[in-house]
C-alpha positions as CSV (number, residue, x, y, z in Angstrom):
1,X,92.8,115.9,103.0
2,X,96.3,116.8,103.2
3,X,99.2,114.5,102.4
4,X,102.0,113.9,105.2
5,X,105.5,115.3,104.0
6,X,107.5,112.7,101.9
7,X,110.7,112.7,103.7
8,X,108.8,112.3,107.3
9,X,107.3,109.0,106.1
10,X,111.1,107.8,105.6
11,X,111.5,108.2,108.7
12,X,108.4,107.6,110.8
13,X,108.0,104.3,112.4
14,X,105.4,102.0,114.6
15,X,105.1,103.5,118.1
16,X,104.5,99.7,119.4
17,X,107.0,97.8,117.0
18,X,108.9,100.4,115.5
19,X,109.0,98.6,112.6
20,X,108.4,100.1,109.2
21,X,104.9,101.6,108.3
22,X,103.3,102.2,104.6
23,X,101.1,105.1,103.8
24,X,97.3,104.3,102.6
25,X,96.9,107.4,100.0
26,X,93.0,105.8,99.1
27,X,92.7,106.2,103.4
28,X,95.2,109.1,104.1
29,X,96.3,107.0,106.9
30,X,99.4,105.2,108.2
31,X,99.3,101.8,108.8
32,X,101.2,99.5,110.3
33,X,101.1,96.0,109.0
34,X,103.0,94.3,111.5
35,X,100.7,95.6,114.5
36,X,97.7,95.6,112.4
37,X,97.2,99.5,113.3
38,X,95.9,102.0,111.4
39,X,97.0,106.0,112.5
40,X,95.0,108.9,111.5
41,X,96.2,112.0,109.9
42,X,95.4,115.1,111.0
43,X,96.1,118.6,108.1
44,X,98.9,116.1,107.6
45,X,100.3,115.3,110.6
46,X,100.4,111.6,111.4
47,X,99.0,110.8,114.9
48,X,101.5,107.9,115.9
49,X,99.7,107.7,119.5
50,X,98.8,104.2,120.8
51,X,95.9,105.3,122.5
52,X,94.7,106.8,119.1
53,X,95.6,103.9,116.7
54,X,92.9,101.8,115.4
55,X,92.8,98.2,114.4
56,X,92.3,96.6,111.2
């Protein structure tokens, strides 16, 4: 499980809300509170796709 870089999650945000989105380390996902969306990461690259989000 690889880690996304620390100075891309300052700057990512929600593809729907583009509001501000937290990192799960315990998941390795980003997740979106607001939206309720969970993105995977992938050799740590985020995968801020809508079609690929997941709820929670």
């Amino acid at each position: 499980m690889t880690e996304p870089n620390e100075k891309l999650l300052e700057i990512i945000v929600c593809p729907k809300c583009r509001g501000k989105v937290d990192y799960n380390s315990n998941e390795n996902k980003i997740i979106c509170e607001t939206c309720r969306l969970k993105f995977e990461i992938l050799d740590g690259i985020p995968i801020m796709l809508l079609d690929e989000a997941k709820c929670y």
